[in-house]
FIDO-831803 format. One line per field, with one value per residue (C-alpha): residue in three letters; y, z, x. Coordinates in steps of 0.5 Angstrom, whole numbers. Layout:
! residues N
aa: ala,...
north: Y,...
up: Z,...
east: X,...
! end
This chain:
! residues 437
aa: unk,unk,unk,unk,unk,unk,unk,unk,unk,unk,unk,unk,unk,unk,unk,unk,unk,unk,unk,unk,unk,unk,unk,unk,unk,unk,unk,unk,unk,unk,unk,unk,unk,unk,unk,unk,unk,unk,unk,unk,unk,unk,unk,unk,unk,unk,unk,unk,unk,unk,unk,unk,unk,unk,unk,unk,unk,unk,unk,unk,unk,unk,unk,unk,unk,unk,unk,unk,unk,unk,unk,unk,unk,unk,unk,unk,unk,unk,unk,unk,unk,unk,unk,unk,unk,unk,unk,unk,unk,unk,unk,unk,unk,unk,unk,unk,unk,unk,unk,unk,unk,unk,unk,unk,unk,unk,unk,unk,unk,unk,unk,unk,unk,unk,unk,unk,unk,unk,unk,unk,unk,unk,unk,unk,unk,unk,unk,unk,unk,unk,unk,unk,unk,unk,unk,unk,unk,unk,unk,unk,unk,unk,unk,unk,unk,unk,unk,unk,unk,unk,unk,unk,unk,unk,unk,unk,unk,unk,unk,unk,unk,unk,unk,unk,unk,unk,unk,unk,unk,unk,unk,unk,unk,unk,unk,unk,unk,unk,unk,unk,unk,unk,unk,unk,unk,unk,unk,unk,unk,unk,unk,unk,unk,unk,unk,unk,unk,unk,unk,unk,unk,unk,unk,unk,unk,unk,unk,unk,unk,unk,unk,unk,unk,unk,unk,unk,unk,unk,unk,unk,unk,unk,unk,unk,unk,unk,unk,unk,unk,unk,unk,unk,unk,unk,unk,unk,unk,unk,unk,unk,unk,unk,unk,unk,unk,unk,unk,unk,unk,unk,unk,unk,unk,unk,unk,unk,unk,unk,unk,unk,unk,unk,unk,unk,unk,unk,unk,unk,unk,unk,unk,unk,unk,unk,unk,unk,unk,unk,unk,unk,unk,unk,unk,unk,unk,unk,unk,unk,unk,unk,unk,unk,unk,unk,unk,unk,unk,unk,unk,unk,unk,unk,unk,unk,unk,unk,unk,unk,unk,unk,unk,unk,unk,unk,unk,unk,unk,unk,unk,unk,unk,unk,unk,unk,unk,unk,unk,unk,unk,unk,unk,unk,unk,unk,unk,unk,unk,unk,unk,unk,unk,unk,unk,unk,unk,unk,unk,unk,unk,unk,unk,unk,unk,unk,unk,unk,unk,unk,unk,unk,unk,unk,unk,unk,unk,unk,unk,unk,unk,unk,unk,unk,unk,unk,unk,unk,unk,unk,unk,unk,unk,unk,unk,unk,unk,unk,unk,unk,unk,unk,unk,unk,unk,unk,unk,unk,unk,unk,unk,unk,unk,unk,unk,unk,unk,unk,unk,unk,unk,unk,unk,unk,unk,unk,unk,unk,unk,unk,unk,unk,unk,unk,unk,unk,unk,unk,unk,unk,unk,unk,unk,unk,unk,unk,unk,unk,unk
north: 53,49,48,45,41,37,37,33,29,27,27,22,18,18,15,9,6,6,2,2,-5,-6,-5,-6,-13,-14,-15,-22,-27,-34,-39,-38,-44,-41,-50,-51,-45,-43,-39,-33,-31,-24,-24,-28,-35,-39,-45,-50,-54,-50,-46,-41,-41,-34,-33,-26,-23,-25,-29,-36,-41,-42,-47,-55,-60,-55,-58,-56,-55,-54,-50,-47,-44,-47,-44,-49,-45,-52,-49,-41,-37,-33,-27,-21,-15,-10,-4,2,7,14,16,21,16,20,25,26,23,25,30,36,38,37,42,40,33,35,35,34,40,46,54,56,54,52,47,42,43,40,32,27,23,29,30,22,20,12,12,13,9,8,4,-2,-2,-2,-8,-13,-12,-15,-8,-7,-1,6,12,18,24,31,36,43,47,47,43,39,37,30,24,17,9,7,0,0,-3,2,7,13,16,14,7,6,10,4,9,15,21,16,22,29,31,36,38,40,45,43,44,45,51,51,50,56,61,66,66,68,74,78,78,80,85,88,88,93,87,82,75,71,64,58,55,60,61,53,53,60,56,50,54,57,50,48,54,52,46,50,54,49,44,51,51,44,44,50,47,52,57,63,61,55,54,50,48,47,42,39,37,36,28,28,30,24,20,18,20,21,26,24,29,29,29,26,29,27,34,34,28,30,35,31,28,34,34,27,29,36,34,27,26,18,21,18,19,20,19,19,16,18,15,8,14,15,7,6,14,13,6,9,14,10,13,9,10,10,9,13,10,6,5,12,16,16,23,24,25,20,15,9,9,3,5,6,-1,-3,1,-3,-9,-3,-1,-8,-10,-4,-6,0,-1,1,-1,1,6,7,14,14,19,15,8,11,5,0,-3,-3,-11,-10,-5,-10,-14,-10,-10,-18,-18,-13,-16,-18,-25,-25,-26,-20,-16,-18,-16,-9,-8,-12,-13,-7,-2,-3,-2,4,6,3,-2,-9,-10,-11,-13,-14,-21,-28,-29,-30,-26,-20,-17,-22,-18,-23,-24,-30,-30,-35,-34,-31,-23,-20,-22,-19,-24,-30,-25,-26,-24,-29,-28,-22,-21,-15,-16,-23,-19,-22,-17,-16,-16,-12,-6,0,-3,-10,-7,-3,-10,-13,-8,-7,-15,-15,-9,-12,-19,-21,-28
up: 138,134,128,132,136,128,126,132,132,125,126,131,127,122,126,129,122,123,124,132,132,128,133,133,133,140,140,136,141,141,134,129,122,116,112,106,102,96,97,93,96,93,89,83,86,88,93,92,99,103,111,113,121,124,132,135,129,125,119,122,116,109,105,105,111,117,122,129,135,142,143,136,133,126,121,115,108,103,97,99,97,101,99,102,104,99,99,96,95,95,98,102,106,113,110,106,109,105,99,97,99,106,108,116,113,109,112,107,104,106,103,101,96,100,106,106,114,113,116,113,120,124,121,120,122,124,125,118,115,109,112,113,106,104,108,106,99,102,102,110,108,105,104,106,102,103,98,96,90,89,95,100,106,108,108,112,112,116,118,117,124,129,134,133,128,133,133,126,124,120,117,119,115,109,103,101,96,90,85,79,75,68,61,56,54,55,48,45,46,40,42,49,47,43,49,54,47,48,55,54,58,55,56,62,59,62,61,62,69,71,70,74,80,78,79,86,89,86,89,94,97,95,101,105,103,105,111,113,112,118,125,129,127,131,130,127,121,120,112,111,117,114,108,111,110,103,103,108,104,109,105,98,94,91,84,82,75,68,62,59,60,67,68,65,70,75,73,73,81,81,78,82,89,88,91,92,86,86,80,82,76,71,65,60,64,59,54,57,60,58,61,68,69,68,72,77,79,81,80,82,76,77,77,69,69,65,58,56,57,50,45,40,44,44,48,52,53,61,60,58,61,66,62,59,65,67,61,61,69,71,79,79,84,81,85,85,86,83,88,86,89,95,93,95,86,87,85,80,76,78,75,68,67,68,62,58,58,65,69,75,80,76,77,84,85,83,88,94,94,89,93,99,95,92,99,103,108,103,109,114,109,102,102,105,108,113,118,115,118,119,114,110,107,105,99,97,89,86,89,82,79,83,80,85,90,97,103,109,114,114,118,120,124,127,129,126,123,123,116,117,114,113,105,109,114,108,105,110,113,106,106,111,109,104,106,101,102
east: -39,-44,-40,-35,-38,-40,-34,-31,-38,-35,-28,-29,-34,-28,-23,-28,-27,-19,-14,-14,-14,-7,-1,7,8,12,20,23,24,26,27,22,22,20,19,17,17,20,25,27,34,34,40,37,38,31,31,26,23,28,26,28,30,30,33,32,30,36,36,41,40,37,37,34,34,33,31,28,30,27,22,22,15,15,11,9,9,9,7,7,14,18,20,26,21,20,24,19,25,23,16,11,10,8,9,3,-3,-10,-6,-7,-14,-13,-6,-6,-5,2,9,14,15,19,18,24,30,35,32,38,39,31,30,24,24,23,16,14,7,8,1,-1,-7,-3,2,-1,-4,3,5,-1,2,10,13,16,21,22,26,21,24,22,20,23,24,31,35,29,33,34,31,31,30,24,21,14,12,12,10,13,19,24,22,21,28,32,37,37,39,42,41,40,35,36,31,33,30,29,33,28,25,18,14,10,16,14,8,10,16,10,5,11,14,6,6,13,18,22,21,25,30,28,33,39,35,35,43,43,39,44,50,48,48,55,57,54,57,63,61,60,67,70,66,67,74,75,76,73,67,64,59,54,51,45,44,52,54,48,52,58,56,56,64,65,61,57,50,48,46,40,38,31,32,29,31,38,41,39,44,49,50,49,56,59,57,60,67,67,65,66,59,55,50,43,38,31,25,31,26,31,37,37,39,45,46,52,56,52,55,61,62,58,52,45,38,31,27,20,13,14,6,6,7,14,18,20,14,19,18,15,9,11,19,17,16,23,27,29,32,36,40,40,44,48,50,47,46,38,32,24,19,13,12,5,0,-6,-4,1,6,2,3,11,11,6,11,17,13,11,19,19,14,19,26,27,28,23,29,32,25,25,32,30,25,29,36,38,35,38,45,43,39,46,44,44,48,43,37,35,37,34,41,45,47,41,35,29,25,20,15,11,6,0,3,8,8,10,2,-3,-7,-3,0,-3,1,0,6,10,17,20,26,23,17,12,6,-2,-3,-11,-11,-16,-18,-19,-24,-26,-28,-31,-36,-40,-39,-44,-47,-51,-50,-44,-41
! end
């Protein structure tokens, strides 16, 4: 008893240092003026001393000589520049909240090969201390992705303002997950065959178990096309009404996947199923830029802060990837998948790819724009035009550099958003601590 009574003295001196004074913005009511600002449109174009005016949540005019009206609440942002809220475009994001050490913080992964009836939204935490962490550097959206061993389940779009998982919901169940297994035999072979020859057994094939396990989930959506097609069934089946979407194009089918092989047969997937194909990671993919253009297939290019995947690489070719697929036409948008910094350095590697054969507006468009193409919902956001979501951030310097990046005001919807944050409080608590100035 004793036990427990300490361990809930000190969960609950934990959360004394939460963000409890950080809650959902109120619902955008009214006109809002946006003057001054450099305008980054999102779509490559830039706007300079232009206002932005936002009514009901809703972005109404961009451009110079806005002037305003009534009761309007104008924000004066001469000097600053305004940005599209960043997308973060495959995430954990409340799913995961203190990693692996601490299991009863970890929903996003299912045992099992085969979850594709499995849906991220139903598992995520919008209370998650990370959230806010992500805002106060200008991402406001993310596709929370489930986990799995072969097929992870569903993932959806949320908002990062927001009281539970109906409310954070942007779009919902926008893409199926599918890991696919690697295609390269594992180094050291021979030495592996004489250890299991001793041990009297023969050794397993990798690669010849990889294209089995693909091959079951072709067979898969076979089944399921089949299924599907069938007016009435005796009776219900989860994990193939699940799918049913792909066939309708109504989701995507997102391939985790790096190696080129591994590509190659996602293109099989596209030409046999016809399916909206995704490729997740694919740091390999500027190997093959020109063949994923033309069969049509996006990507989400994974965490560029990292070592190339062949060891013939150049060790900054993670670097200039992006300016390879942007050359190639390729539609893409950067992540930042990286365990250790959560998301929070996604404009920082859209800003390594500025420095490797990119624009800045080109760069910004990956991470804003882009990703709400390859995500679906450029039709509501992604951009600061007209008719779209109020999803807006404004930053002191240039939002790519962590040196000059500063959000001061953050739009979600209208709503207009406390940036305070667990690492701000963080900051100021041992500030005082020790008298800092």
């Amino acid at each position: 008893m004793k036990k427990i009574l300490f361990s809930l003295a000190v969960l609950a001196s934990f959360n004394g240092f939460a963000q409890d004074n950080v809650y959902p913005a109120p619902a955008a009511m009214g006109v809002v003026l946006l003057k001054g600002g450099t305008v980054h449109v999102g779509n490559g174009q830039v706007i300079e001393n232009a206002t932005v005016k936002i009514n009901n949540g809703k972005i109404e005019q961009v451009g110079q000589n806005i002037s305003a009206t009534g009761d309007a609440k104008v924000i004066d942002v001469t000097g600053k520049h305004i940005y599209p809220g960043l997308i973060l475009p495959a995430t954990q994001l409340g799913l995961q909240e203190i990693g692996s050490g601490v299991r009863g913080s970890n929903d996003f992964f299912e045992i099992g090969e085969n979850n594709a009836s499995v849906r991220a939204i139903a598992a995520y935490n919008a209370d998650s201390k990370i959230t806010n962490t992500l805002r106060s550097n200008g991402i406001l959206l993310a596709n929370v992705v489930p986990q799995g061993q072969i097929v992870g389940g569903i993932s959806s779009v949320v908002q990062l303002d927001a009281w539970n998982f109906e409310d954070a919901a942007y779009a919902i169940d926008n893409g199926m997950q599918f890991y696919m297994p690697s295609l390269l035999a594992r180094p050291g072979g021979g030495r592996f065959a004489a250890f299991f020859a001793q041990m009297g057994g023969a050794p397993t094939d990798p690669v010849k178990q990889a294209l089995e396990t693909i091959e079951k989930v072709k067979q898969f959506f076979r089944d399921a096309k089949a299924w599907n097609a069938e007016p009435v069934h005796a009776e219900k089946n989860l994990k193939y009404e699940a799918v049913k979407p792909l066939f309708e194009k109504k989701q995507k089918l997102y391939v985790h996947a790096s190696q080129v092989n591994q590509m190659l047969v996602a293109i099989d997937f596209v030409k046999e199923f016809g399916f909206d194909v995704v490729l997740v990671g694919a740091s390999e993919a500027y190997r093959i830029a020109d063949l994923l253009k033309q069969n049509n297939i996006s990507v989400i290019l994974s965490q560029m802060h990292d070592l190339p995947t062949s060891d013939d690489d150049a060790v900054d070719q993670p670097y200039a990837a992006p300016a390879v697929l942007q050359k190639a036409g390729v539609l893409f948008c950067i992540n930042d998948d990286d365990p250790q910094n959560r998301g929070r350095n996604l404009p920082f590697n859209a800003g390594t790819a500025a420095a490797y054969g990119m624009s800045k507006e080109e760069a910004l468009t990956a991470i804003t724009l882009n990703a709400a193409k390859v995500l679906g919902i450029d039709s509501r956001t992604g951009s600061i035009e007209a008719g779209k979501d109020a999803n807006i951030v404004v930053s002191d310097g240039d939002i790519l550099d962590m040196r000059s990046s500063k959000i001061s005001h953050a739009f979600i919807q209208g709503r207009q958003l406390l940036l305070d944050d667990k690492h701000k409080q963080l900051f100021e608590r041992y500030k005082h601590k020790y008298g800092i100035k």
